[in-house]
KEVEX-155937 format. One line per field, with one value per residue: residue in three letters; x, y, z of N, C-alpha, C, CB in turn. Coordinates in nm, 2 decimals. Glycine has a CB too. Example, Ala and Ser with C-alpha at 12.3 -4.5 7.8 and 13.67 -1.06 7.14 Angstrom:
REM KEVEX-155937
r c(ALA,SER) $
nc1 c(1.32,1.28) $
nc2 c(-0.57,-0.22) $
nc3 c(0.78,0.71) $
cac1 c(1.23,1.37) $
cac2 c(-0.45,-0.11) $
cac3 c(0.78,0.71) $
cc1 c(1.32,1.29) $
cc2 c(-0.33,0.00) $
cc3 c(0.78,0.79) $
cbc1 c(1.13,1.41) $
cbc2 c(-0.45,-0.06) $
cbc3 c(0.90,0.57) $
END
This chain:
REM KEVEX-155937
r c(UNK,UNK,UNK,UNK,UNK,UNK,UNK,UNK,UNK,UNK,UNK,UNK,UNK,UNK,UNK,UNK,UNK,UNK,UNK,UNK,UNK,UNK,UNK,UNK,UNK,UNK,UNK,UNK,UNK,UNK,UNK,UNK,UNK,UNK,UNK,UNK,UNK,UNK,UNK,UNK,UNK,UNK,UNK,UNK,UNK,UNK,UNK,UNK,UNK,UNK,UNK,UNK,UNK,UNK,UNK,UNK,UNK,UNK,UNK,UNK,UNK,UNK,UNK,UNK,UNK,UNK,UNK,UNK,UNK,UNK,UNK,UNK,UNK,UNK,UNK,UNK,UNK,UNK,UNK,UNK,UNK,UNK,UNK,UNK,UNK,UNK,UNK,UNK,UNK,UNK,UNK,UNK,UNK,UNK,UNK,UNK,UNK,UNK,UNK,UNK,UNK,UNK,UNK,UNK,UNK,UNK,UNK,UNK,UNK,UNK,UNK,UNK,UNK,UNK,UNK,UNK,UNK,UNK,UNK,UNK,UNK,UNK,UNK,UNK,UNK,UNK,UNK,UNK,UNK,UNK,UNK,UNK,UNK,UNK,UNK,UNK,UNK,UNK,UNK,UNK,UNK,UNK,UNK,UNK,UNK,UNK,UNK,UNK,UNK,UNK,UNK,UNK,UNK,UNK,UNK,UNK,UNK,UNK,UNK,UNK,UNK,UNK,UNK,UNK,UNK,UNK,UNK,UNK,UNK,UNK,UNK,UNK,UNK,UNK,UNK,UNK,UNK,UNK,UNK,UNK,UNK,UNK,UNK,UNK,UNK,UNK,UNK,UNK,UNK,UNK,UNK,UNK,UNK,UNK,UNK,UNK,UNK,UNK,UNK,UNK,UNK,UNK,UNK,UNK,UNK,UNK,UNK,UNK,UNK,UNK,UNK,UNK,UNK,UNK,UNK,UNK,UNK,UNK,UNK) $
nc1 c(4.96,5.05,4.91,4.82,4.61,4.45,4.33,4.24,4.06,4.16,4.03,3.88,4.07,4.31,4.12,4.04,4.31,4.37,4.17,4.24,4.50,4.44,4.29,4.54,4.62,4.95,4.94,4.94,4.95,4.83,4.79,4.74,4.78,5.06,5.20,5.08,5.19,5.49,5.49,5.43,5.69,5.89,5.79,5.65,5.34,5.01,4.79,4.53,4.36,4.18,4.06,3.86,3.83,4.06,4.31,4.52,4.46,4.28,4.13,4.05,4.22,4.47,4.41,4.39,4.67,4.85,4.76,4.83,5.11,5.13,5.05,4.96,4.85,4.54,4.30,4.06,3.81,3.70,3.45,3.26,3.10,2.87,2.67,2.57,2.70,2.97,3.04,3.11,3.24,3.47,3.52,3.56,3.82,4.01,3.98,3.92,3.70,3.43,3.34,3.12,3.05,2.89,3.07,3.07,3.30,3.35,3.24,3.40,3.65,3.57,3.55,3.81,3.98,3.82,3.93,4.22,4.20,4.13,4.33,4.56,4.48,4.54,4.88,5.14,5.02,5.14,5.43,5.74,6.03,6.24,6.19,6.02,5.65,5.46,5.19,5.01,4.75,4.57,4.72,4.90,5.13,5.35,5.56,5.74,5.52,5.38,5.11,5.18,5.14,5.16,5.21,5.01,5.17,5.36,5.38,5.30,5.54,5.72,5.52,5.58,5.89,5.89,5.80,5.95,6.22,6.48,6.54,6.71,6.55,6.52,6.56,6.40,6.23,6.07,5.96,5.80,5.68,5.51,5.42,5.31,5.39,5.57,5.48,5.55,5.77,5.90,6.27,6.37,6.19,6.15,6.31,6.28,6.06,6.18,6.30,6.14,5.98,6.20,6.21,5.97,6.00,6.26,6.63,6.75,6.52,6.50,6.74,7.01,7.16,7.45,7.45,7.29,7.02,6.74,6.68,6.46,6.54,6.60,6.49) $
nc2 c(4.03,3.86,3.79,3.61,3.68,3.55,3.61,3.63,3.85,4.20,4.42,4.33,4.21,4.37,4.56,4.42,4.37,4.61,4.67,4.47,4.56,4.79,4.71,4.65,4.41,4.27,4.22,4.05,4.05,3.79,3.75,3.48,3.09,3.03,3.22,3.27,3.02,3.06,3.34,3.15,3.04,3.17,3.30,3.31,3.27,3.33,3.31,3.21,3.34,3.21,3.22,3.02,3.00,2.98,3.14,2.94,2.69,2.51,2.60,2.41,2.16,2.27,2.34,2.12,1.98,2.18,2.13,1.86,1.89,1.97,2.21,2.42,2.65,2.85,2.85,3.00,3.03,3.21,3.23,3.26,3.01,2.83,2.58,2.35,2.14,2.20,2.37,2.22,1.99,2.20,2.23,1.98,1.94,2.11,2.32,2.63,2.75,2.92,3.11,3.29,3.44,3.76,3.90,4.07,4.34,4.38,4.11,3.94,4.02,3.98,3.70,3.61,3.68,3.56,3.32,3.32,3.36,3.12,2.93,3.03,2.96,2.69,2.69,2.85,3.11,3.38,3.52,3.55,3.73,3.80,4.03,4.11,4.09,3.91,3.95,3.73,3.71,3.87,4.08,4.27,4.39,4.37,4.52,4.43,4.37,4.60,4.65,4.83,5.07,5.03,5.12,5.00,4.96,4.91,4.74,4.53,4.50,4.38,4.16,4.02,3.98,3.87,3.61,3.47,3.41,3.41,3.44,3.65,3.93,4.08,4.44,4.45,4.24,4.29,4.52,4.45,4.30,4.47,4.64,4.53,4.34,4.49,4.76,5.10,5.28,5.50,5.54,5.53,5.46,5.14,5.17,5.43,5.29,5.11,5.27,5.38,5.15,5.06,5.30,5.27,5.02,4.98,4.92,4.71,4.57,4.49,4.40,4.50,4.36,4.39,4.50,4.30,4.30,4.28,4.15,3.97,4.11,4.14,4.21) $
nc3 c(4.56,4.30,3.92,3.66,3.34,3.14,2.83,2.54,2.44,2.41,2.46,2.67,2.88,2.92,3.09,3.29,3.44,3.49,3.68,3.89,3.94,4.09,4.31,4.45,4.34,4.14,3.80,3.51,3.11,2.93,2.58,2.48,2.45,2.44,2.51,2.74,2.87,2.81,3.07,3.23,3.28,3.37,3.58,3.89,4.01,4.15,4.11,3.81,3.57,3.37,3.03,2.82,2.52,2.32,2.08,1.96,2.09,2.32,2.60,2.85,2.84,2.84,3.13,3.24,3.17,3.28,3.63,3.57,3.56,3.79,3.90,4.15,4.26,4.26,3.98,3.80,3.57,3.32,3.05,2.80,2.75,2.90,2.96,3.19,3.13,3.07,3.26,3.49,3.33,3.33,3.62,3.70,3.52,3.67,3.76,3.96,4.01,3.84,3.61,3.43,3.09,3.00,3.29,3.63,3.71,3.96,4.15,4.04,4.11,4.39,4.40,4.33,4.54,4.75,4.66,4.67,4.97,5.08,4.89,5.08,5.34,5.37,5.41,5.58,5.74,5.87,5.82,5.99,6.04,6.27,6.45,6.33,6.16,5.90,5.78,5.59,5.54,5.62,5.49,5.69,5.85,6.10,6.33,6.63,6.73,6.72,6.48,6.16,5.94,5.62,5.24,4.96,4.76,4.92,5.06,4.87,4.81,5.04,5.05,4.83,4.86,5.11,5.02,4.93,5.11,5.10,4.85,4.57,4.47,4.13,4.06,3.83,3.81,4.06,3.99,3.80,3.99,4.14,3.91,3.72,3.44,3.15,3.23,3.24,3.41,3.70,3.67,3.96,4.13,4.25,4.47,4.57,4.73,4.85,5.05,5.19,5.32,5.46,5.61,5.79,5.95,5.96,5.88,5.82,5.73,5.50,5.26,5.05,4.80,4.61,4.29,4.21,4.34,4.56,4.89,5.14,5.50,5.85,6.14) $
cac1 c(4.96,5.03,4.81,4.83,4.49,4.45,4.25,4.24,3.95,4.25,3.99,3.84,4.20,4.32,4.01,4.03,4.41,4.33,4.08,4.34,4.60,4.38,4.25,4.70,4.78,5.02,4.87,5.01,4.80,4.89,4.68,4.72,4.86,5.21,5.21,5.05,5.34,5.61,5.51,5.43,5.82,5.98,5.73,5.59,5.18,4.93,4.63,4.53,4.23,4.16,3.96,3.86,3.84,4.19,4.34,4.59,4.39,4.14,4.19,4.06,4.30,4.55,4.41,4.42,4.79,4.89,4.76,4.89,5.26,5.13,5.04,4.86,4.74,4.38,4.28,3.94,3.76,3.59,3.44,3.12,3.05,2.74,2.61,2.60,2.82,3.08,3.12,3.12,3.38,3.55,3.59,3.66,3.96,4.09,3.93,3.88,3.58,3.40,3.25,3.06,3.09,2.97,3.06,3.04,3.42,3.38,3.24,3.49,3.74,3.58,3.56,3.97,3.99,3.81,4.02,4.36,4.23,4.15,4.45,4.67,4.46,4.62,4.99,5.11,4.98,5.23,5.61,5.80,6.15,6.33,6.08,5.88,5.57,5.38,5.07,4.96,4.57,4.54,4.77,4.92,5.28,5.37,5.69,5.74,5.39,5.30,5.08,5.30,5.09,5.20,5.08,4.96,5.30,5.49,5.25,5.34,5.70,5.76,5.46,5.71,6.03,5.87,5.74,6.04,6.30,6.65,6.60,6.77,6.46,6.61,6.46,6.31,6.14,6.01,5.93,5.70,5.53,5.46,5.35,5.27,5.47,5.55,5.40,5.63,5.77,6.01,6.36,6.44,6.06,6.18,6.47,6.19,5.96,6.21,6.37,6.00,5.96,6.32,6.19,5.90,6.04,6.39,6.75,6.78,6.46,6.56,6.86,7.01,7.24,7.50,7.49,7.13,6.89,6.69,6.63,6.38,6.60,6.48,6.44) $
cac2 c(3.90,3.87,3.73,3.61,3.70,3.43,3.60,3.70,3.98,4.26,4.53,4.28,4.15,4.54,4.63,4.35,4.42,4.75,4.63,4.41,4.64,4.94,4.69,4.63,4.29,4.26,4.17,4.02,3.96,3.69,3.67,3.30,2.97,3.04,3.37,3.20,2.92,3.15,3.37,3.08,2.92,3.25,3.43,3.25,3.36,3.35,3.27,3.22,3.35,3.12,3.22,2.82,2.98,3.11,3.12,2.88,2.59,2.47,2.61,2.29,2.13,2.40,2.38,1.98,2.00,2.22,2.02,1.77,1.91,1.98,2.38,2.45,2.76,2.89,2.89,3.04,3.00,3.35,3.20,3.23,2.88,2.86,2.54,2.33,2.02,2.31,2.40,2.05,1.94,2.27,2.19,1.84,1.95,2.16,2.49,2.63,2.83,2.90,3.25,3.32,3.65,3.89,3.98,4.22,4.32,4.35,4.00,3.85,4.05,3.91,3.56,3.59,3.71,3.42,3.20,3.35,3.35,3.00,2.90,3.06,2.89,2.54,2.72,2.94,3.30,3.46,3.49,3.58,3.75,3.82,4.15,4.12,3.96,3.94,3.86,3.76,3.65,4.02,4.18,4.31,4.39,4.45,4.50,4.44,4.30,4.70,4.74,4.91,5.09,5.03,5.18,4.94,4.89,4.91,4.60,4.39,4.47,4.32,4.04,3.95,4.00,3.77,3.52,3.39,3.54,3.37,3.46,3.79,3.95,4.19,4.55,4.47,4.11,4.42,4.65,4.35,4.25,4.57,4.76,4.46,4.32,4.64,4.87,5.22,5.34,5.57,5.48,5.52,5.39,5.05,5.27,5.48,5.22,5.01,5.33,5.41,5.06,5.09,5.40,5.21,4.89,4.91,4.98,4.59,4.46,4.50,4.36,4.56,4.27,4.45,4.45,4.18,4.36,4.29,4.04,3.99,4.13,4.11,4.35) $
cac3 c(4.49,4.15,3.88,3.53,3.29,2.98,2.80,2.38,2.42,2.45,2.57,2.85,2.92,2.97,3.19,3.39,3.46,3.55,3.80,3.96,4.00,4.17,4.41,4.47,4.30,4.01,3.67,3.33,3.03,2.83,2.49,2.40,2.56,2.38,2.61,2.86,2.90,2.85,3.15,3.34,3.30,3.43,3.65,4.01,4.03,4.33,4.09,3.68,3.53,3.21,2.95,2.73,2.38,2.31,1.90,1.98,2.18,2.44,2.77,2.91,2.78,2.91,3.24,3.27,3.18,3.43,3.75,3.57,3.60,4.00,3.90,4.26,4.26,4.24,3.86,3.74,3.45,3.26,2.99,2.71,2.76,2.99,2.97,3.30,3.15,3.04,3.38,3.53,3.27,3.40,3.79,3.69,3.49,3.78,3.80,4.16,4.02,3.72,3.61,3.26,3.06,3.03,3.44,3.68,3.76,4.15,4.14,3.96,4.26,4.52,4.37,4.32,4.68,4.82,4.60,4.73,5.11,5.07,4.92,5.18,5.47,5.35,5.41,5.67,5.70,5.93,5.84,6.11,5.99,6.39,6.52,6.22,6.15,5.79,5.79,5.41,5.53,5.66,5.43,5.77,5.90,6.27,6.40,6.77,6.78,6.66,6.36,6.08,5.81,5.48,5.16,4.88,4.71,4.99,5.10,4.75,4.79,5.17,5.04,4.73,4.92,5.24,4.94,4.91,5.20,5.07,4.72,4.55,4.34,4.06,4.01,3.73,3.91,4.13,3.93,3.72,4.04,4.20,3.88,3.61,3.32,3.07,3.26,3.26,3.58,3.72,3.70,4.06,4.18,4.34,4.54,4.68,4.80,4.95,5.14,5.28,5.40,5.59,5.74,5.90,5.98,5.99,5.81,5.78,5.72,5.31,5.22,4.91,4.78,4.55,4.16,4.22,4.39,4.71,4.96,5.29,5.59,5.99,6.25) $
cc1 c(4.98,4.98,4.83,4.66,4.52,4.35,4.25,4.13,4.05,4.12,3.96,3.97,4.23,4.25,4.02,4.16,4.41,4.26,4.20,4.41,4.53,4.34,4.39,4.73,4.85,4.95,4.94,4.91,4.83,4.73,4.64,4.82,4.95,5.21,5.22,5.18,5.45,5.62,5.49,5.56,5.92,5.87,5.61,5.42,5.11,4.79,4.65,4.42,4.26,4.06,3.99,3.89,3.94,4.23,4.43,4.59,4.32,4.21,4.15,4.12,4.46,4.59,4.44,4.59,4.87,4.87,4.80,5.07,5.23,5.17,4.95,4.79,4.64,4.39,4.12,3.91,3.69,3.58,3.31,3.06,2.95,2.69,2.63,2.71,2.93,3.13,3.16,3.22,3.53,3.64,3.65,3.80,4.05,4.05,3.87,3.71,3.58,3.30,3.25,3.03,2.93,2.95,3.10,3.19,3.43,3.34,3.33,3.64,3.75,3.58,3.73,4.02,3.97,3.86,4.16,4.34,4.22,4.25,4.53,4.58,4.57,4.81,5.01,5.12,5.06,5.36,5.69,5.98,6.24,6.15,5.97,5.81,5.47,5.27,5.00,4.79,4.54,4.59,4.83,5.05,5.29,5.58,5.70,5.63,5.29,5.23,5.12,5.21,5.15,5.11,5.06,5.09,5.44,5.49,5.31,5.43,5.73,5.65,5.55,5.85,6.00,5.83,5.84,6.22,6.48,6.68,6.60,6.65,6.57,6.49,6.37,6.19,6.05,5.93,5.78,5.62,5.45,5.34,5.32,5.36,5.48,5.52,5.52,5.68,5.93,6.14,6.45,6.31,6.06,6.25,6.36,6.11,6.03,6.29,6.23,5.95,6.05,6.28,6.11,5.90,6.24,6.50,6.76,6.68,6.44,6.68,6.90,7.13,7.33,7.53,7.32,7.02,6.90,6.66,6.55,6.50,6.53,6.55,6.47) $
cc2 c(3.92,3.78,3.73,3.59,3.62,3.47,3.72,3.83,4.05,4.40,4.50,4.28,4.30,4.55,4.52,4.31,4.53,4.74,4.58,4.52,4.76,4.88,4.62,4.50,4.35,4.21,4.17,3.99,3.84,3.65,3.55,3.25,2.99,3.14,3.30,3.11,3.01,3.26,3.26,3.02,3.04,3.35,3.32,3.32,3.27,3.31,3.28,3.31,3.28,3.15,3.08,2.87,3.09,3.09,3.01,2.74,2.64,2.49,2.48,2.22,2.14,2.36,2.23,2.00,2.06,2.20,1.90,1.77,1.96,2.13,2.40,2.56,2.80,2.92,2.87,3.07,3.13,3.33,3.20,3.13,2.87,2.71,2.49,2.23,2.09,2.34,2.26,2.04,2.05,2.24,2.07,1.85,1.96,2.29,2.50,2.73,2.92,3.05,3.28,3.48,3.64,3.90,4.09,4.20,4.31,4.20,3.91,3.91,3.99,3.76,3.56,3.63,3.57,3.28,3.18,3.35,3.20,2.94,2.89,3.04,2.74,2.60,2.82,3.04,3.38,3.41,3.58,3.62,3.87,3.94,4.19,4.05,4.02,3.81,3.81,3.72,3.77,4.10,4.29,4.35,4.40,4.41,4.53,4.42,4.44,4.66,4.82,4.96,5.09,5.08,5.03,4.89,4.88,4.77,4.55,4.40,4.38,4.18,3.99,3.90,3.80,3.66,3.42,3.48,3.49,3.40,3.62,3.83,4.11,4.34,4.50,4.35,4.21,4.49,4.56,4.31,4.38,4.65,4.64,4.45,4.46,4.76,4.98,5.27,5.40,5.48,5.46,5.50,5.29,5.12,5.36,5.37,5.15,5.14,5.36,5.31,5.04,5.18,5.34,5.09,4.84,4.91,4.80,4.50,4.45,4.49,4.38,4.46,4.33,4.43,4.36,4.21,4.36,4.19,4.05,3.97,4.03,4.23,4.30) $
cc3 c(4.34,4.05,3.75,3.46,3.20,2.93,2.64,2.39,2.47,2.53,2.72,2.93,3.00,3.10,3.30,3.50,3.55,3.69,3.94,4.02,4.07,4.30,4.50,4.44,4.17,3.89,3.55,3.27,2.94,2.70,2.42,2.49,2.54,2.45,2.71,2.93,2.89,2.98,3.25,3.37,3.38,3.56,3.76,4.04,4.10,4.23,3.92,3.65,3.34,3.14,2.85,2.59,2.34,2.15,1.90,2.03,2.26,2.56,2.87,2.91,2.85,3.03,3.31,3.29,3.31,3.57,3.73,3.61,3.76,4.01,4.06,4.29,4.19,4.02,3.84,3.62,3.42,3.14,2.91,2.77,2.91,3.02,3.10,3.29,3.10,3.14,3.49,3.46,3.34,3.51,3.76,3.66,3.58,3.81,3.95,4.16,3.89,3.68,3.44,3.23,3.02,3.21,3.50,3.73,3.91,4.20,4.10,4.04,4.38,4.52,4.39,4.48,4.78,4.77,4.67,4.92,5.12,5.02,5.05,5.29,5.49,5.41,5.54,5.64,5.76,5.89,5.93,6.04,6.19,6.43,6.43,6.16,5.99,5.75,5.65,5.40,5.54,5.59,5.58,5.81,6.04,6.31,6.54,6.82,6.78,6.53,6.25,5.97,5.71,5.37,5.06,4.79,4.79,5.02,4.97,4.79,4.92,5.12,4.96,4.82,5.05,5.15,4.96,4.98,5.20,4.94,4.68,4.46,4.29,4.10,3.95,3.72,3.98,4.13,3.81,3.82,4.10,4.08,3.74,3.48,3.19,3.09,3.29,3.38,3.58,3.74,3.88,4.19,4.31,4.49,4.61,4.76,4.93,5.06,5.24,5.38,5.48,5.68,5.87,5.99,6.00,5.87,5.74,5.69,5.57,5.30,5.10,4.90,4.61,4.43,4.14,4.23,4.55,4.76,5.10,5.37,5.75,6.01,6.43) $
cbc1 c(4.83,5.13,4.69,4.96,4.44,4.44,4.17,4.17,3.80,4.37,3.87,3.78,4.31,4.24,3.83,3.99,4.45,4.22,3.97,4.43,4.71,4.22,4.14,4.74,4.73,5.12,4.74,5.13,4.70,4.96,4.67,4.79,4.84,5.24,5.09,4.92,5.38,5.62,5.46,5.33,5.90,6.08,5.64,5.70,5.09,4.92,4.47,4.52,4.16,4.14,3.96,3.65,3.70,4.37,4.43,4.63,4.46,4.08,4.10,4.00,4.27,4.47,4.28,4.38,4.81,4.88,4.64,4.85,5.34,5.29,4.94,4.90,4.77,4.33,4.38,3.90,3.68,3.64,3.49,3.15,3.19,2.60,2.60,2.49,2.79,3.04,3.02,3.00,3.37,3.49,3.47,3.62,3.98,4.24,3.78,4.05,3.58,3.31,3.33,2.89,3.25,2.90,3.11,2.90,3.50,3.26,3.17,3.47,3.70,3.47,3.49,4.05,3.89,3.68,4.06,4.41,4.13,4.06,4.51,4.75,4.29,4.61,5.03,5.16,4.83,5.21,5.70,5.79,6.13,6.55,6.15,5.89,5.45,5.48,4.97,5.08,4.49,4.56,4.64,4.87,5.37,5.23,5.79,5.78,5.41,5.37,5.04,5.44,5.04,5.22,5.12,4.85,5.33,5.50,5.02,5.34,5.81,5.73,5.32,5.78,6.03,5.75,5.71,6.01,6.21,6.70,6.52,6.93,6.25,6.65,6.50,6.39,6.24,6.05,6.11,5.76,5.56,5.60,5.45,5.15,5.39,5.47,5.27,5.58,5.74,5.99,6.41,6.53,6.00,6.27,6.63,6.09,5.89,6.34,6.48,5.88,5.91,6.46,6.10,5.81,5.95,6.36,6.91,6.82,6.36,6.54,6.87,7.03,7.14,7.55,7.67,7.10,6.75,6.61,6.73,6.24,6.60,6.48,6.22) $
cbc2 c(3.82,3.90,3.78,3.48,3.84,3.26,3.59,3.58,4.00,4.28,4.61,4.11,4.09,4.66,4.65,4.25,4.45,4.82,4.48,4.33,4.70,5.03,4.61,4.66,4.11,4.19,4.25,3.90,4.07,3.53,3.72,3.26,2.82,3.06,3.50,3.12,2.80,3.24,3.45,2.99,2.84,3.34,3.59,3.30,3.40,3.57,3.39,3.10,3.55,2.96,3.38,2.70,3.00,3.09,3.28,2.95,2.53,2.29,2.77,2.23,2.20,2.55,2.46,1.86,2.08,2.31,2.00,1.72,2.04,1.86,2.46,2.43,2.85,3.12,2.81,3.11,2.87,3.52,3.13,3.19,2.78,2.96,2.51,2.29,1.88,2.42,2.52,1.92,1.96,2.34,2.16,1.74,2.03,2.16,2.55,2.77,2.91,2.74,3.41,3.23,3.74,4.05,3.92,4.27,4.41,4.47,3.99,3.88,4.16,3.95,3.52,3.72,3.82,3.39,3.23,3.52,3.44,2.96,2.96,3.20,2.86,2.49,2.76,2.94,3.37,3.48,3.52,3.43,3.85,3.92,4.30,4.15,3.91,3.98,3.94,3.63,3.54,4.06,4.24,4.26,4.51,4.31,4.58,4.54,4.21,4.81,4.78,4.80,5.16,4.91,5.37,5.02,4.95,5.01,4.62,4.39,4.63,4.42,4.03,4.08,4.23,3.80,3.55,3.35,3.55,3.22,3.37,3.81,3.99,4.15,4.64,4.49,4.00,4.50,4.74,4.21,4.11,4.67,4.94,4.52,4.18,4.65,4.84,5.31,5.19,5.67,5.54,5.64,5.30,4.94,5.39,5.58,5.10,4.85,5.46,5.42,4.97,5.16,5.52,5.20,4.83,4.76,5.08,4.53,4.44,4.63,4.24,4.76,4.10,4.48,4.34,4.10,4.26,4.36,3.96,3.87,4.29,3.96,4.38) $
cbc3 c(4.52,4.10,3.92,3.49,3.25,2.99,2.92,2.25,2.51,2.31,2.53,2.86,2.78,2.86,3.11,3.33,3.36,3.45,3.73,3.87,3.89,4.10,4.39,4.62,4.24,4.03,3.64,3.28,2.92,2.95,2.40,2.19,2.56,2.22,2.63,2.81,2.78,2.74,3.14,3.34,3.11,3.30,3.51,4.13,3.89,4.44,4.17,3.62,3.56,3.22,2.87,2.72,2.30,2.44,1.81,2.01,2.25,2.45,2.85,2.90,2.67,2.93,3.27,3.13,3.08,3.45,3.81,3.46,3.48,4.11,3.73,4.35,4.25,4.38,3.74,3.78,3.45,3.26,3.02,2.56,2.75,2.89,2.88,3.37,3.07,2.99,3.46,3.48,3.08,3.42,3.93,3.56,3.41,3.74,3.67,4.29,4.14,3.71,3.72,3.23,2.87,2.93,3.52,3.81,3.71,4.27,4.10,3.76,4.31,4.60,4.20,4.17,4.70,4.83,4.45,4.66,5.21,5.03,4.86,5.18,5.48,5.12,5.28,5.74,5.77,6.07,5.69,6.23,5.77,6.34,6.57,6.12,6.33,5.67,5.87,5.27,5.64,5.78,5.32,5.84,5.85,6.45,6.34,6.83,6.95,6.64,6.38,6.01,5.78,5.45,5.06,4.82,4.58,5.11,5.09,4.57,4.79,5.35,4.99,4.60,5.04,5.38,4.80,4.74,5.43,5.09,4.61,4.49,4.39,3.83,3.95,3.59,4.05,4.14,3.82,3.64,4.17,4.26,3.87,3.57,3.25,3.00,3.39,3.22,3.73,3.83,3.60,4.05,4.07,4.27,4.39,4.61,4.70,4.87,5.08,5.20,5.35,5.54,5.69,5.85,5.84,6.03,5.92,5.89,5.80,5.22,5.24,4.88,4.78,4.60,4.18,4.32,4.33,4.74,4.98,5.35,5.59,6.12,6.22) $
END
């Protein structure tokens, strides 16, 4: 899944990134709503985390806005602000769930977890592409109704790919959700992953679309 952080504390922001990505989502950080909006107009995400007191504006504010433009995914609140009508005004706005600093990072994991399985109950959990099935509630694959282990980014790349299984993602779409906006990586990284998950699953079920990138195959 990939996940956009809103939040100005650059060491929390970092560390909380970090966190993310070890437990296999994608993570951007965006330090202000002017970040914030700019990754949200080019880059599709699975959940927010909103910090309220950003240099630039009121994340309440923020967060109104965006269920007002009919933003639907899980957004949580990691915020100073403690009091009870702070968090009240919170949910009201639109927040799916509300967590006050300083927190414990595995808590604030498994909160984003039970955010993202609850989302994706509302939608369906299996995509079916011909002999292949992807499970995104289990994080699962099976081909031929086998079990397929995947490793952890082999897993984001077929979850991205099956996200959306008619559209061409570039490398570097790829290479941003697998390993996080900026983050350094071998030039020939993607090109390994996607030949590993051919091995296990099939010559087709990656579609290398020439000059573009890659698209969800079948099997």
């Amino acid at each position: 899944m990939r996940l956009l952080v809103i939040e100005d504390e650059e060491g929390l922001g970092r560390a909380v990134c970090e966190h993310l990505r070890i437990a296999g989502h994608a993570a951007d950080l965006a330090g202000d709503l002017e970040t914030a909006q700019d990754a949200l107009a080019t880059t599709d995400y699975d959940l927010l985390l909103l910090d309220l007191g950003l240099p630039d504006g009121d994340g309440i504010d923020f967060l109104r806005n965006l269920r007002r433009s009919g933003f639907a995914p899980p957004i949580l609140i990691t915020t100073a602000r403690d009091r009870i009508t702070q968090r009240i005004e919170g949910l009201k706005a639109g927040a799916d769930d509300y967590l006050v600093k300083p927190f414990d990072l595995n808590e604030l994991l498994a909160r984003i977890e039970v955010n993202l399985n609850r989302a994706n109950m509302t939608v369906t959990t299996v995509r079916d592409f011909g002999t292949i099935s992807v499970d995104i509630s289990t994080k699962a694959v099976f081909l031929d109704g086998k079990a397929v282990v995947l490793t952890r980014r082999e897993w984001s790349l077929i979850d991205r790919l099956s996200s959306r299984p008619s559209r061409v993602f570039s490398k570097a779409e790829l290479e941003d959700s697998l390993y996080g906006h900026g983050f350094e990586v071998e030039s020939n990284s993607i090109e390994a992953i996607v030949s590993r998950v051919r091995s296990k699953l099939g010559k087709t079920a990656i579609v290398t679309v020439r000059g573009l990138g890659y698209r969800m195959g079948e099997a």
